[in-house]
N, C-alpha and C positions, 0 to 999 in steps of 0.2 A: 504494500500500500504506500504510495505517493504523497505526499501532500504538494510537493514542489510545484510551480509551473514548469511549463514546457519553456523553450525560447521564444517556440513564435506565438507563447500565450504572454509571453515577459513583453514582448515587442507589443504583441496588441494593447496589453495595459498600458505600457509609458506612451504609444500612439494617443489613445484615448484621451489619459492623464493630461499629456501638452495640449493637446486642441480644446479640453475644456477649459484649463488654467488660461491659455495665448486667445482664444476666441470668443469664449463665453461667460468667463470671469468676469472681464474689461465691462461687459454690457447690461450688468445685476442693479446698478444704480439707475441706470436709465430705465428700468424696467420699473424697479419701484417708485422712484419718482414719478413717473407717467402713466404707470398702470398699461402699457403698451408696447410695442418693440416695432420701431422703424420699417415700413417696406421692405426696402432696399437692403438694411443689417440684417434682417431675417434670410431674403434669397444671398445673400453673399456667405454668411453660414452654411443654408443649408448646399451650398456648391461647393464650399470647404470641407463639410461633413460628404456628400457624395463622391468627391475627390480621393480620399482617404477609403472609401468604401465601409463606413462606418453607418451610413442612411439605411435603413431598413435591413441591417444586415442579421435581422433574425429570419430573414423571408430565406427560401430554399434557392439558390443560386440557377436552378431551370425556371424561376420566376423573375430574376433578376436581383434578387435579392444576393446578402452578404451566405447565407448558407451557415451561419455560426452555431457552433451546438449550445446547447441549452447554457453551458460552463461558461462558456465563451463568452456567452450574451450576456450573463451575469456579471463578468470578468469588466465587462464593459461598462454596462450599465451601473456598477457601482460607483466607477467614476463620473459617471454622468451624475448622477446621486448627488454631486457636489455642489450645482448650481440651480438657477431657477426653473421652475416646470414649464413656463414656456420659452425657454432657451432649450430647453431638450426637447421639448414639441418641434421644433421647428429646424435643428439640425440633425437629430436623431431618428426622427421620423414614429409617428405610434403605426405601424401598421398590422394592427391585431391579428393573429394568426386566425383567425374566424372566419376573415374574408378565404383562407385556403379548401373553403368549402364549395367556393364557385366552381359553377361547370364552365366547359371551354367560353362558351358566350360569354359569361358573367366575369369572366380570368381578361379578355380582352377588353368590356367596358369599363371593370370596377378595379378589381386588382392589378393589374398591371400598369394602369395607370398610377396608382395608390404608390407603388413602387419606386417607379421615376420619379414622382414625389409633384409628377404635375396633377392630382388631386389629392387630399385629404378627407380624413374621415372621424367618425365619434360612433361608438356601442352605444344605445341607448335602451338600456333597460329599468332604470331605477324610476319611480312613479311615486305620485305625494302619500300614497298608500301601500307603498310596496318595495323598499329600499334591500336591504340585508333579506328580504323573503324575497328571491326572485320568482317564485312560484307564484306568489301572492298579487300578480301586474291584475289591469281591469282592460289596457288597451286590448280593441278586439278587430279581429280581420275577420271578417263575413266574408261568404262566398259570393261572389255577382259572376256567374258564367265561369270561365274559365279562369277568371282573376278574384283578384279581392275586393271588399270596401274598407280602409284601416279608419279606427274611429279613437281617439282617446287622447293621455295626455302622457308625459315622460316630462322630468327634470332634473336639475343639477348635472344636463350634458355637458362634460370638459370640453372645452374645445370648442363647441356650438358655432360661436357668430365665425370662425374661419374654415368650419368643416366644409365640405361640398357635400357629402351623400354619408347617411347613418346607415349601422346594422340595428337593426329595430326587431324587437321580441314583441309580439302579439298571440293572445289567445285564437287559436285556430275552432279546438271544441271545447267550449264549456264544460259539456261533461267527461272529458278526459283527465281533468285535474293538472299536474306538472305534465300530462305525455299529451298536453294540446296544447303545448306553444310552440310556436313556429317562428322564425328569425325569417324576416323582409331586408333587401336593399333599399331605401329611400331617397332618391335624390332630390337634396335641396333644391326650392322653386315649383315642386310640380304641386298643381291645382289641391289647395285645401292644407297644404304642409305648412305650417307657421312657425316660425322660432321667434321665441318670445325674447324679454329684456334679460342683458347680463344681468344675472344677481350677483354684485361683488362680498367677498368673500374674504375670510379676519386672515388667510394667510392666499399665498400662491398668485400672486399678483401678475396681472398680465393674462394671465388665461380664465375665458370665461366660461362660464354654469349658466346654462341656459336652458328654461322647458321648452320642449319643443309639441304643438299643438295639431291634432290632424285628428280633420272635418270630410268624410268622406273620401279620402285620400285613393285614388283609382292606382290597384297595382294589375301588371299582368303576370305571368308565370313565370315572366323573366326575372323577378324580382324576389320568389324566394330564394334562399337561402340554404342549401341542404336540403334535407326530408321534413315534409309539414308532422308538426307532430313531434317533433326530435329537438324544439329550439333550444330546451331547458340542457339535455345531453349535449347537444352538440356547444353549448356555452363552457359546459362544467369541461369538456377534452379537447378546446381550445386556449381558453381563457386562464389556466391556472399557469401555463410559465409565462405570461403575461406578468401576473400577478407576482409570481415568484423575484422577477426581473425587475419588475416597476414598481414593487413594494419592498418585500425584501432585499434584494442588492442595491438600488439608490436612499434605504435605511440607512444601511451599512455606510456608503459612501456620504452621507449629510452626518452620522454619528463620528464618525473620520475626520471630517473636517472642523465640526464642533470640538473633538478634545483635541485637534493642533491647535486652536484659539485658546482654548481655556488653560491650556497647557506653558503656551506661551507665557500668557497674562499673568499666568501665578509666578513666572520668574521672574518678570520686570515690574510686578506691581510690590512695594514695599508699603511694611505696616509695622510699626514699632519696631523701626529700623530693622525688618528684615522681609523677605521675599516671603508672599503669601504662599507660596508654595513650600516653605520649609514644615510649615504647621501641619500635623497630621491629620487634620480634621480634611484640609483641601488635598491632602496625598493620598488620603481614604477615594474623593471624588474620583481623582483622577485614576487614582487604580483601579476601584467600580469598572470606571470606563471604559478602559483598556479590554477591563477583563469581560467584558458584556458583549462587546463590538467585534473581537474576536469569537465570542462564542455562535456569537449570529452568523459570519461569517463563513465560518463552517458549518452549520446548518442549511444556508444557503447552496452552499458551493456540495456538500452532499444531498442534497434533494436534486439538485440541478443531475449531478451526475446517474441519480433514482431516473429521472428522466429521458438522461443520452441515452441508455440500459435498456429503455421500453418498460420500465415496471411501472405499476399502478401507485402515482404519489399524488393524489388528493388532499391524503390528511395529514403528509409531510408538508404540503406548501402551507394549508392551513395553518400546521406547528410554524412554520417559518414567518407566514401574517403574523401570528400574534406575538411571536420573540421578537421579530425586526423591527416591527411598528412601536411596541411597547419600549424594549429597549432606546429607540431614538427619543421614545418621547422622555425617559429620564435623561439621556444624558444629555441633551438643547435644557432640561430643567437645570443638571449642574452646571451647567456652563455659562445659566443664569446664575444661579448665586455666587459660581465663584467672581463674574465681572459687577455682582455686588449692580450700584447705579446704573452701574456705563451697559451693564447687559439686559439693562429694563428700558433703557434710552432708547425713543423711536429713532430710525433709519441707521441702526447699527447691524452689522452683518448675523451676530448672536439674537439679538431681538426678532429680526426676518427669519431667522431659521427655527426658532422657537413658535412662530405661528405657522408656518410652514410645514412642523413636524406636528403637529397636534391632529391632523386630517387624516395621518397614516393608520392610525387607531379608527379610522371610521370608513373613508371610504375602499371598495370590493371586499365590504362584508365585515361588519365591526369585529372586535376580539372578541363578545361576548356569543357571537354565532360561531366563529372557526372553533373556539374550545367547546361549543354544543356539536358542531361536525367532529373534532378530536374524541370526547369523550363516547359519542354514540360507536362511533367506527371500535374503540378500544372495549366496549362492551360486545361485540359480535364474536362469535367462537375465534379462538387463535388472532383476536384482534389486539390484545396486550402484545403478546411475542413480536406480531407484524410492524408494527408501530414502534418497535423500541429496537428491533435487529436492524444493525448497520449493516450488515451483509450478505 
């Protein structure tokens, strides 16, 4: 057993590492100051991020995409983890592995465009009455002929007012329960499709949450998604190294960056003539930290390889939601007390990454549902052993 990286996983990380510090860094203040990010900074990124082969390089390389194993993508996306969400939107690219459900047609209009990065896209599942319960949605797709009529509402879309077309979850049969929902393509603009106003929101500036509303929405058969009937399944064996990548591994890489600040700060900050850092109380902090940020990280980085394997890790990414999330959200909390004022200070980097990390705990499915999915799975026969063997 390994723990090492490889060279050309060493290369890919310090690749990654420079282009967010050299490109992405530089543009965090302008982001929070305006709530926004430049035209122009955005496509000059995302051709910097495509140049490098870093842009969608979770997609399968016969798609155009980077081909990266699951480790790999993690390896990355941790250092991505460092800066804002929509500096990673926008050079990184989200293209949810979901869309790898399209047929050839659907691979030409939706994905592969998605790809090139000449359109963008948002999941929109979550509803005022249906968040962490995805089963629990009310949007519904009636049949009209060979198509549908999509009728209902979705909110807290990431991304929204820049997306061009969503994957949208709709109840197919009512009386099917979770095995009657069905995954629709939506392209922003068509008749009855409304996206409502940004709601701004206490961290993550720059990217917006948006409901998006649809009034008879006319879809034809090119528009689903996968098998009617399968959207719940086919979310749950897309959507979790999503999750694993975009929650867990940019934890890791926001908790990384927080204890080199706090770390810092306790050597050069003095208090009764000496460095707040000598005092055990802030050595406790930062040892915490250390020792939390690397625990998650191996967590991460073995589920991820649960993954490359083909084995069934559901309730491993779950374990990793709730270690990665939680964990970041202590150590953004140490990293306030130890900068004391200066880390309560609005437009300080520790203050922005403290509301930043508070989201991870809630949004794709709070801590209190992934340890209701952890717990249930560990109750099933051979469900403890399964859940605790590393091998």
């Amino acid at each position: 057993m390994r723990f090492a990286l490889t060279e050309e996983q060493r290369l890919l990380v310090e690749t990654s590492r420079r282009f967010v510090q050299s490109q992405l860094v530089p543009l965090e203040d302008e982001v929070e100051r305006t709530g926004a990010l430049d035209p122009a900074k955005a496509r000059a990124i995302f051709e910097a991020s495509r140049a490098l082969g870093l842009y969608a390089c979770n997609i399968p390389v016969e798609f155009g995409g980077g081909g990266l194993s699951a480790v790999d993508t993690c390896l990355v996306e941790e250092q991505f983890g460092w800066t804002t969400d929509i500096l990673i939107r926008r050079a990184f690219g989200n293209v949810y592995e979901v869309l790898l459900l399209a047929n050839a047609a659907q691979r030409e209009r939706w994905l592969l465009p998605a790809v090139r990065g000449e359109r963008t896209f948002s999941v929109a599942f979550t509803e005022p009455g249906a968040g962490s319960d995805a089963a629990g949605i009310q949007t519904r797709a009636t049949r009209e002929g060979d198509g549908w009529r999509l009728d209902g509402q979705k909110l807290f879309i990431s991304d929204g007012l820049f997306s061009d077309f969503f994957v949208v979850s709709a109840v197919t049969d009512p009386a099917a329960g979770a095995r009657g929902i069905s995954l629709f393509i939506v392209d922003k603009g068509m008749p009855g499709f409304t996206v409502g106003a940004d709601q701004p929101m206490m961290g993550l500036r720059g990217t917006s949450h948006v409901p998006l509303y649809f009034d008879g929405v006319r879809l034809g058969p090119e528009h689903l998604l996968g098998a009617e009937g399968r959207g719940l399944r086919h979310a749950f064996e897309t959507l979790g190294r999503i999750r694993l990548a975009h929650i867990g591994a940019r934890a890791v890489g926001k908790a990384t960056r927080l204890l080199g600040a706090m770390t810092a700060y306790a050597a050069e900050r003095h208090q009764f003539g000496h460095p707040i850092g000598d005092h055990q109380m802030i050595q406790q902090m930062l040892a915490d930290s250390a020792m939390e940020i690397n625990m998650a990280r191996l967590l991460v980085l073995q589920t991820a390889s649960r993954i490359d394997d083909g084995q069934d890790s559901r309730e491993h990414i779950s374990m990793v939601k709730v270690q990665a999330a939680e964990m970041l959200g202590r150590v953004a909390d140490r990293a306030v007390q130890i900068h004391g004022g200066s880390g309560y200070a609005k437009d300080t980097l520790v203050e922005r990454l403290y509301r930043d990390a508070r989201v991870f705990r809630i949004y794709d499915g709070t801590s209190e549902i992934h340890r209701t999915v952890i717990a249930r799975a560990l109750m099933k026969p051979d469900g403890a052993s399964r859940l605790a063997d590393i091998l």
